[in-house]
ChimeraX commands (.cxc) that place a marker at each C-alpha (Angstrom):
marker #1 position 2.99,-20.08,-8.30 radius 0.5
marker #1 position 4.94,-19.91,-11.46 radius 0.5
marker #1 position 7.76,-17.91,-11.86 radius 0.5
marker #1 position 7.83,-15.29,-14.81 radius 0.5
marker #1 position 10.22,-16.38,-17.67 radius 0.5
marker #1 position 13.23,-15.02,-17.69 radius 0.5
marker #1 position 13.02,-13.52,-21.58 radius 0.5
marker #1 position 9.41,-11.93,-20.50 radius 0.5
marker #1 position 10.95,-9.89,-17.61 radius 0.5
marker #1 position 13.02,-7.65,-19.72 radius 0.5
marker #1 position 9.72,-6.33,-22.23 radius 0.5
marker #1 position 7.79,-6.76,-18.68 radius 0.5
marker #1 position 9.98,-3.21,-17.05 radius 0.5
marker #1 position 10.32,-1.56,-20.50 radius 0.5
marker #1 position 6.45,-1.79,-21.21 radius 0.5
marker #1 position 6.36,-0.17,-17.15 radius 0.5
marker #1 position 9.18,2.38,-18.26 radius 0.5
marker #1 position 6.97,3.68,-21.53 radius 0.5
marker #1 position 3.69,3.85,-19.28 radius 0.5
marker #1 position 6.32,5.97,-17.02 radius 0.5
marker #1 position 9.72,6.96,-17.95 radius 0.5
marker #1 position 10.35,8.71,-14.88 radius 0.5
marker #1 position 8.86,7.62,-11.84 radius 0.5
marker #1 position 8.95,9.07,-8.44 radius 0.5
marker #1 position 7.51,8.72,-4.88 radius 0.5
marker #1 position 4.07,10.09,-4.00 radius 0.5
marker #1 position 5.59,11.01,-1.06 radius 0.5
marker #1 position 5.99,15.07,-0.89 radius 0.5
marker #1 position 9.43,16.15,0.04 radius 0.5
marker #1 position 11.88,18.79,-0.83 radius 0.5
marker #1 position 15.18,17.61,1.43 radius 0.5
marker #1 position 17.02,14.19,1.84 radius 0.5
marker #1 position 15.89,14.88,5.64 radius 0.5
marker #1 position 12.02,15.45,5.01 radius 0.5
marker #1 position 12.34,12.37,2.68 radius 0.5
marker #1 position 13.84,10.73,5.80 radius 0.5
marker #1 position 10.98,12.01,7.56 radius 0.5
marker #1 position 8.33,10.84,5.57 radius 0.5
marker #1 position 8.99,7.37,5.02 radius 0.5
marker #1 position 9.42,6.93,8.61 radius 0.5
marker #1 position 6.02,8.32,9.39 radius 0.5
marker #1 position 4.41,6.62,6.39 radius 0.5
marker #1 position 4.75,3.13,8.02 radius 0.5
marker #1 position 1.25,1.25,7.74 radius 0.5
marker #1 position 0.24,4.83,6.69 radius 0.5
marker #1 position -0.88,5.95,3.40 radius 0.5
marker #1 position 1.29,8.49,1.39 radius 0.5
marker #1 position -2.00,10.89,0.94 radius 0.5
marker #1 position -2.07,11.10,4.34 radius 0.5
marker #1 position 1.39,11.69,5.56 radius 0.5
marker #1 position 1.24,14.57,2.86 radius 0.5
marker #1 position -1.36,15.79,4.57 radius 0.5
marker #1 position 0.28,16.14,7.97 radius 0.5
marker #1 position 3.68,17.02,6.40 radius 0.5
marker #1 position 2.32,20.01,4.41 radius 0.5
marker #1 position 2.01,21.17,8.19 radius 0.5
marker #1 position 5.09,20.25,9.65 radius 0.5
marker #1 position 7.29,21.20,7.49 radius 0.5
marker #1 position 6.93,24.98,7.38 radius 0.5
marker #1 position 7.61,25.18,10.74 radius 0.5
marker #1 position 10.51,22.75,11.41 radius 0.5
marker #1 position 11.87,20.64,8.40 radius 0.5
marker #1 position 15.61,19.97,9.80 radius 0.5
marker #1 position 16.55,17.99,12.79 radius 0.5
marker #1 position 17.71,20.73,14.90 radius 0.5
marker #1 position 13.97,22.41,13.91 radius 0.5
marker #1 position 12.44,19.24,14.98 radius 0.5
marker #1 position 13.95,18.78,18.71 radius 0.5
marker #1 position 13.76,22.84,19.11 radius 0.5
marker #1 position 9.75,21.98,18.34 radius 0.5
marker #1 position 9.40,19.14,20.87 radius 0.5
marker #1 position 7.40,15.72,21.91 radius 0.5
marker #1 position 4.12,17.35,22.38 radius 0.5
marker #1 position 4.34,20.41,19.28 radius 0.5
marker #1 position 5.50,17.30,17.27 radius 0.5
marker #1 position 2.76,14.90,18.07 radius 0.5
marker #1 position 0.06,17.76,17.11 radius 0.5
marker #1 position 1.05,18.21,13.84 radius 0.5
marker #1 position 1.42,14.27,13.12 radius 0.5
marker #1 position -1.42,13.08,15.15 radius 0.5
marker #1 position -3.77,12.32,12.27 radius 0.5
marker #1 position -1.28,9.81,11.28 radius 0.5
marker #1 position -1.40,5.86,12.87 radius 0.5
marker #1 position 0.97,5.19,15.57 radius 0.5
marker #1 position 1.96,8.72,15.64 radius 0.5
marker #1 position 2.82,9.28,19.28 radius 0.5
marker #1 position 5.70,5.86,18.88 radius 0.5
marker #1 position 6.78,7.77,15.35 radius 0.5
marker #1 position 7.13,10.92,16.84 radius 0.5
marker #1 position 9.38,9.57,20.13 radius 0.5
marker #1 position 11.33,7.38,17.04 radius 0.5
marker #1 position 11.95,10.97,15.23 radius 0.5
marker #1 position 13.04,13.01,17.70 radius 0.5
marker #1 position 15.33,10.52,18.72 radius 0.5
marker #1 position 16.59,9.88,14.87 radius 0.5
marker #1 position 17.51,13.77,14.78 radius 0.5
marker #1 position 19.12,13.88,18.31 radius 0.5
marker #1 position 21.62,10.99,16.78 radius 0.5
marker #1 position 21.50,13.07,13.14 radius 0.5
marker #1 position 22.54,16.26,15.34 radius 0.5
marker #1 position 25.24,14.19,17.09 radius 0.5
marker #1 position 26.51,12.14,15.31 radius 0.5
marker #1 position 25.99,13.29,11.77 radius 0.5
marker #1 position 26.18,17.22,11.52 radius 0.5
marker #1 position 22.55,16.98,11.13 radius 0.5
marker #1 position 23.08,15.34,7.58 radius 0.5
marker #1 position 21.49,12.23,6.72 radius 0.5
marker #1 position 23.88,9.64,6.41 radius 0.5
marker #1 position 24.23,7.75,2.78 radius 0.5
marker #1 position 24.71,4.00,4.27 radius 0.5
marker #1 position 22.73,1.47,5.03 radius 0.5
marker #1 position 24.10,0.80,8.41 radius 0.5
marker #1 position 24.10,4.06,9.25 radius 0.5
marker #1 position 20.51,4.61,8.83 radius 0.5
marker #1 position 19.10,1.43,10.12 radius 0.5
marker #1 position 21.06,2.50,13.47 radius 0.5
marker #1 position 18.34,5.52,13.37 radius 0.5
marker #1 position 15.46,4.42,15.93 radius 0.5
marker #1 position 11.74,3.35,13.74 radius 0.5
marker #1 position 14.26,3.34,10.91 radius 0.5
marker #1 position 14.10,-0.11,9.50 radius 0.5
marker #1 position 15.50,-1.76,6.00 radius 0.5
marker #1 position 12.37,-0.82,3.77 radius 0.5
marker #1 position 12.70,2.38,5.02 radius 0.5
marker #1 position 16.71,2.87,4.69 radius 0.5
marker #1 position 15.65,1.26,0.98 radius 0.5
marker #1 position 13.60,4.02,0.03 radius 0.5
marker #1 position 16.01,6.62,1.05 radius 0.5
marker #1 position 18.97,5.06,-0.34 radius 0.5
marker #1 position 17.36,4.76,-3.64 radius 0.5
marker #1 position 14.70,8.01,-3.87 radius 0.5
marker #1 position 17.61,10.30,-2.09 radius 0.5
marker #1 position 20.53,8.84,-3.48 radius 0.5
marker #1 position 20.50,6.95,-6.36 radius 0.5
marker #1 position 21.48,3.51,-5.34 radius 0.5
marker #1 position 19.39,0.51,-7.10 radius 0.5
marker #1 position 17.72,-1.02,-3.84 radius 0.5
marker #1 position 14.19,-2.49,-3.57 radius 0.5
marker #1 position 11.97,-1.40,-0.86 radius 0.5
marker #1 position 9.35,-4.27,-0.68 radius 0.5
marker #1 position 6.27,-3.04,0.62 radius 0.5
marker #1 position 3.04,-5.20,1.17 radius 0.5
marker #1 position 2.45,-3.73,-3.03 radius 0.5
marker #1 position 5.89,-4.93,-4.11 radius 0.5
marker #1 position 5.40,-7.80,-1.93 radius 0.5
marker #1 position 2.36,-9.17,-3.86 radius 0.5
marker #1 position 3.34,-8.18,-7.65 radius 0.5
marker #1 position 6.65,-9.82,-6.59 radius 0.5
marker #1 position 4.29,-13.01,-5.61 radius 0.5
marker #1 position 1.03,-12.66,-8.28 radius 0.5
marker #1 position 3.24,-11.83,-11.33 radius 0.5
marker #1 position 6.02,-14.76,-10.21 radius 0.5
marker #1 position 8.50,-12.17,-11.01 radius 0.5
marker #1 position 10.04,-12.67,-7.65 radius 0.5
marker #1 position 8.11,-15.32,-5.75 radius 0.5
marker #1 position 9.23,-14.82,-1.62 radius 0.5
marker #1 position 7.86,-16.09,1.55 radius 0.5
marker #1 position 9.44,-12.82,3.38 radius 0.5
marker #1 position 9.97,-9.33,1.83 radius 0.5
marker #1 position 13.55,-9.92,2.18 radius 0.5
marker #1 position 13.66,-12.58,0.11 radius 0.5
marker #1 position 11.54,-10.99,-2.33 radius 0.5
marker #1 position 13.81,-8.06,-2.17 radius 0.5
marker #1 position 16.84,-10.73,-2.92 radius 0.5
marker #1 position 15.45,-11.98,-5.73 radius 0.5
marker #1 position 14.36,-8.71,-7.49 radius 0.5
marker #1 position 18.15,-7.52,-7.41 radius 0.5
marker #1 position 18.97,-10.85,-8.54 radius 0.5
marker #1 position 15.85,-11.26,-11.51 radius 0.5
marker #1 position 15.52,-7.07,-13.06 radius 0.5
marker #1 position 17.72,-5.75,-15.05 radius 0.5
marker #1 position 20.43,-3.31,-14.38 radius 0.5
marker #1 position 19.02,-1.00,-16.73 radius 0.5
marker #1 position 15.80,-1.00,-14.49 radius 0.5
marker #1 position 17.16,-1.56,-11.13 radius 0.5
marker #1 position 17.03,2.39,-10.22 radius 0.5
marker #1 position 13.06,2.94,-10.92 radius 0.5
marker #1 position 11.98,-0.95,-10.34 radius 0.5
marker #1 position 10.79,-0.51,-6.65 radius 0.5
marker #1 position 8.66,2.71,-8.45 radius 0.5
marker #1 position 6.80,0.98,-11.25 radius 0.5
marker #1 position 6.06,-2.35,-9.04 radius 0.5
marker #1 position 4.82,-0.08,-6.24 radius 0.5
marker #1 position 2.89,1.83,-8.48 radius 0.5
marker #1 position 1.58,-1.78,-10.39 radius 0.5
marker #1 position 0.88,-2.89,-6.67 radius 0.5
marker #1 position -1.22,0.02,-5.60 radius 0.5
marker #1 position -3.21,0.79,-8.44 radius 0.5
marker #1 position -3.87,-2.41,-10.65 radius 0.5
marker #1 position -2.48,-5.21,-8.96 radius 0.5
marker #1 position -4.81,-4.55,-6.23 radius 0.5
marker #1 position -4.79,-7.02,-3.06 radius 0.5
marker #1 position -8.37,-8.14,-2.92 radius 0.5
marker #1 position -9.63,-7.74,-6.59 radius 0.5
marker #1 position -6.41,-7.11,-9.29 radius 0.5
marker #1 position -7.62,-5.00,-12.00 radius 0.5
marker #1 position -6.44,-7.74,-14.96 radius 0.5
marker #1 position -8.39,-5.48,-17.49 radius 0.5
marker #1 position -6.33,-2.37,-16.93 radius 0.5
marker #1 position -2.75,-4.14,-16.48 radius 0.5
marker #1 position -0.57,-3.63,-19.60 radius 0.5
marker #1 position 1.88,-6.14,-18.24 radius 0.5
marker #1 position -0.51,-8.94,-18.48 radius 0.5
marker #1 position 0.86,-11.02,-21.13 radius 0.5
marker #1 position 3.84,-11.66,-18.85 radius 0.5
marker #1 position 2.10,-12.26,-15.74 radius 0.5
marker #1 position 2.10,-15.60,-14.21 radius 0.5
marker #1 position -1.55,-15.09,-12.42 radius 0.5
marker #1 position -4.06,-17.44,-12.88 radius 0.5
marker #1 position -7.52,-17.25,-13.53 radius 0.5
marker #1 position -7.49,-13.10,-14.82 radius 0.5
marker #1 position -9.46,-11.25,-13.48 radius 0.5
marker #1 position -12.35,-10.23,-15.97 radius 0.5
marker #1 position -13.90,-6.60,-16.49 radius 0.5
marker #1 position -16.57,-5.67,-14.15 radius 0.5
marker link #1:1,2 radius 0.2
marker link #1:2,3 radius 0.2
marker link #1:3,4 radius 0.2
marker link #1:4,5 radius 0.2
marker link #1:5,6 radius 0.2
marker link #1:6,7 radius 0.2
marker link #1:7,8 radius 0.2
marker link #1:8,9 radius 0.2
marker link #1:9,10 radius 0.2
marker link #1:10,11 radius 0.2
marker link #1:11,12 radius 0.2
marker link #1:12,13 radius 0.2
marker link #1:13,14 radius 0.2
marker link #1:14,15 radius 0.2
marker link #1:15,16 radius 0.2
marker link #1:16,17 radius 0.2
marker link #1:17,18 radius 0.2
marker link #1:18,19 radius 0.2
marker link #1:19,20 radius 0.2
marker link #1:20,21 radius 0.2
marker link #1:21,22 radius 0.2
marker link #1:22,23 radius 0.2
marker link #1:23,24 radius 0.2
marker link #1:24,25 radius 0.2
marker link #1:25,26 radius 0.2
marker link #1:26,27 radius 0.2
marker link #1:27,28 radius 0.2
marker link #1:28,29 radius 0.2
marker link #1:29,30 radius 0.2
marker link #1:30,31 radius 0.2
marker link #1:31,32 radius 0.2
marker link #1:32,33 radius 0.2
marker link #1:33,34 radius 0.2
marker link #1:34,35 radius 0.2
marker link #1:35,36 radius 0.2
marker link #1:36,37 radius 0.2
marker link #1:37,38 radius 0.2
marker link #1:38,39 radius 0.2
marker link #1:39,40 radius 0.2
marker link #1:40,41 radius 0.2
marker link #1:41,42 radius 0.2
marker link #1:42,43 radius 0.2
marker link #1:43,44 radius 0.2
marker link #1:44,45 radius 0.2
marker link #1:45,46 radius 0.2
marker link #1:46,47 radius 0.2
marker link #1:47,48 radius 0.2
marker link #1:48,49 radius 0.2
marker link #1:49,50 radius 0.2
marker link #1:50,51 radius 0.2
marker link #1:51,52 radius 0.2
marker link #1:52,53 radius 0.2
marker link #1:53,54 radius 0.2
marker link #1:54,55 radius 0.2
marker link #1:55,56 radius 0.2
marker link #1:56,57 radius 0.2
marker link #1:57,58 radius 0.2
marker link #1:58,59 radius 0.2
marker link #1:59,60 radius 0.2
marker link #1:60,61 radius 0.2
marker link #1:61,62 radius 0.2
marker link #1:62,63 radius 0.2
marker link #1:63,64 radius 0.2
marker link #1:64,65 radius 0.2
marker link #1:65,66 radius 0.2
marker link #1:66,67 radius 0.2
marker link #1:67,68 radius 0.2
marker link #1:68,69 radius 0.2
marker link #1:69,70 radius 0.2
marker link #1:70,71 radius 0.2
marker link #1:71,72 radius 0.2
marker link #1:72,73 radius 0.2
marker link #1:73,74 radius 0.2
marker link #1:74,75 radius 0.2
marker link #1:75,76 radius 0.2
marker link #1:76,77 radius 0.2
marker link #1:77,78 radius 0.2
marker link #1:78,79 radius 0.2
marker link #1:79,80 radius 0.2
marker link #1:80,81 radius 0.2
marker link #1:81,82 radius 0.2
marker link #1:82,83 radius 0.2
marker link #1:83,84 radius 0.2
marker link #1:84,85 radius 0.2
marker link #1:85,86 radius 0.2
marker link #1:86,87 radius 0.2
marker link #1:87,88 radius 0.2
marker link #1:88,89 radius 0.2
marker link #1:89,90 radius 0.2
marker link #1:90,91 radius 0.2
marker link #1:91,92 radius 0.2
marker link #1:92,93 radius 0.2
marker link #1:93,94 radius 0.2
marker link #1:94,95 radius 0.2
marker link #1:95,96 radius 0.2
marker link #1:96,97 radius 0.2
marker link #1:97,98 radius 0.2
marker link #1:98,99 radius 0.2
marker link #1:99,100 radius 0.2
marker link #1:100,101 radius 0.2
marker link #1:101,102 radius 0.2
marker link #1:102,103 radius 0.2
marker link #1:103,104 radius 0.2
marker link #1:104,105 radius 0.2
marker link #1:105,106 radius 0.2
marker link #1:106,107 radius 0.2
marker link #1:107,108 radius 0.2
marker link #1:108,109 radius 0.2
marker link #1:109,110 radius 0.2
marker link #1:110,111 radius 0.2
marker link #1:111,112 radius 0.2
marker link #1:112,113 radius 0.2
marker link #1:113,114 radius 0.2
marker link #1:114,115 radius 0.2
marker link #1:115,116 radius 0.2
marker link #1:116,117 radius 0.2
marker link #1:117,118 radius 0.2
marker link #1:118,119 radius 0.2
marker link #1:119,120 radius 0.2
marker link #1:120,121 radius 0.2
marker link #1:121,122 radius 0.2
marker link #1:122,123 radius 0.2
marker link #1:123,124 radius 0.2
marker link #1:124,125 radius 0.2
marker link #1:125,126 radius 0.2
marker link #1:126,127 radius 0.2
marker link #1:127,128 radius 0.2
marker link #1:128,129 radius 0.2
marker link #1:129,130 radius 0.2
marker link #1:130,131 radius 0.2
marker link #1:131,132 radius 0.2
marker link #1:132,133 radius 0.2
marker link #1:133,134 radius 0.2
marker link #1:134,135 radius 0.2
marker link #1:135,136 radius 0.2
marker link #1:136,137 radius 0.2
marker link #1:137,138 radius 0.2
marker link #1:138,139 radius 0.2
marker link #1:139,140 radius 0.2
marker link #1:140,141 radius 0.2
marker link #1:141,142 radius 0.2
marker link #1:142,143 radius 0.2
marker link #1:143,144 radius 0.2
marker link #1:144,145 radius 0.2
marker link #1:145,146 radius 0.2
marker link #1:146,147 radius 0.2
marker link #1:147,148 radius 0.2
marker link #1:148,149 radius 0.2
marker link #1:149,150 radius 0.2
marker link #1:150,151 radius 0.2
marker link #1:151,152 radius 0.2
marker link #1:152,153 radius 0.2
marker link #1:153,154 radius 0.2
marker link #1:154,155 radius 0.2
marker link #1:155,156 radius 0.2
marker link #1:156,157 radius 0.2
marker link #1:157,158 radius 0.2
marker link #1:158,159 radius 0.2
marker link #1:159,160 radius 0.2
marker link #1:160,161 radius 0.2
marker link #1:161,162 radius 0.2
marker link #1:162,163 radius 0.2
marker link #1:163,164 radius 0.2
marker link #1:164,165 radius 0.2
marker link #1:165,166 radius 0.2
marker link #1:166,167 radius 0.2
marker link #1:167,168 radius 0.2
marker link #1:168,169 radius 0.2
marker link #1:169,170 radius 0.2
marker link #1:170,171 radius 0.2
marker link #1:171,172 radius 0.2
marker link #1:172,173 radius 0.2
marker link #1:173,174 radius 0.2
marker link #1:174,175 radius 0.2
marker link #1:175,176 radius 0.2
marker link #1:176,177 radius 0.2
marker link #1:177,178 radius 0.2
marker link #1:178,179 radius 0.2
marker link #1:179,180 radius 0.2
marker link #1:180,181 radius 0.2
marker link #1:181,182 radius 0.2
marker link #1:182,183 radius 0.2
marker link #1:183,184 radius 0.2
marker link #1:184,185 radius 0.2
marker link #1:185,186 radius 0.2
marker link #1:186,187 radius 0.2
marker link #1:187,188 radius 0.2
marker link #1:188,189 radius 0.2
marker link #1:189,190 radius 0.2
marker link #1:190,191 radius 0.2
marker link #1:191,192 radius 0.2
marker link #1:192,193 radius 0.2
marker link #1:193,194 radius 0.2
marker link #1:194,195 radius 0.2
marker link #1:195,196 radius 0.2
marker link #1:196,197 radius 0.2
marker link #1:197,198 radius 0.2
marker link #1:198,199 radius 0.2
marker link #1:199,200 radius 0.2
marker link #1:200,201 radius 0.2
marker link #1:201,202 radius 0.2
marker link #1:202,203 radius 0.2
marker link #1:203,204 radius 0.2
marker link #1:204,205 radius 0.2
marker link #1:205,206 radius 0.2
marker link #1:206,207 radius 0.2
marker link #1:207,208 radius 0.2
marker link #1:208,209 radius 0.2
marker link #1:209,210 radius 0.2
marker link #1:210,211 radius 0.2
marker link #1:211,212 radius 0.2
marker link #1:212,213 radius 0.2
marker link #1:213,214 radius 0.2
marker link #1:214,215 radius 0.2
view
């Protein structure tokens, strides 16, 4: 695979920012802690689903007091049309115990810190540091994974080194919303078995060979 030229990566985000100036997560949240929430059950999930089981859950308990006073079993009801839901819900309960704890029940703003929680791994921790807080991390997902791959903008055997080489290869000026529009790219267009070529308007930069045509 051929990596994207350097001068092409620059007009490749700004064409992504004018297509989307402000991106945010599909994910439906109102609270660092339901964001926490969310991304943890969204693992090999989709966000439409999570939504669904969130707009639920979170009426009746959205803090992590809420969440241990509701229990294992109350828990696993509400989250149950979600995959792997009865391991998420033992990882979330446990997550608030050590929020309540160890935390004051706040969500804590480091990357140590929240990789400590239990089913609380470094994509996740990514996504909060960057959607809750601010910070310009990368979150590769199997989406960001690929366009990192297909477009040769940051060609990785392992989402970490993907992740590397996106912090290294955008822009400061894009680093906040980059993990957005390549998610976005990924899910939409960029699509895993057939990429949608036609509809891409980052396609002059990409790397990809043969385009795919128009149906």
């Amino acid at each position: 695979m051929r990596r994207m030229k350097r001068q092409d990566i620059e007009p490749f985000f700004a064409t992504l920012q004018a297509a989307n100036p402000h991106p945010v997560t599909e994910l439906e949240y109102t609270s660092v802690f339901e964001l926490l929430t969310a991304v943890l059950l969204s693992a090999q999930a989709t966000d439409v689903g999570v939504n669904k089981a969130t707009r639920q859950l979170f009426p009746v308990a959205n803090t992590p007091q809420a969440l241990l006073d509701l229990g294992l079993e109350r828990l696993e009801e509400y989250i149950k049309t979600i995959g792997l839901y009865r391991t998420k819900a033992r990882n979330l309960l446990q997550t608030c115990r050590i929020l309540v704890e160890q935390h004051g029940g706040q969500v804590p703003r480091t990357r140590e810190a929240l990789e400590a929680l239990p089913g609380v791994g470094r994509k996740t921790a990514n996504v909060v540091l960057n959607v809750a807080f601010g910070q310009p991390t990368m979150a590769v997902d199997t989406h960001i994974f690929r366009v990192g791959n297909r477009t040769g903008l940051a060609p990785g055997k392992t989402p970490l080194e993907v992740e590397k080489k996106l912090l290294q290869r955008v822009p400061e000026a894009y680093r906040v919303d980059a993990h957005h529009w390549l998610i976005l790219l990924g899910r939409y267009v960029c699509q895993a078995r057939k990429p949608r070529c036609w509809e891409c308007n980052v396609v002059t930069y990409c790397k990809y060979t043969p385009k795919t045509p128009a149906p």
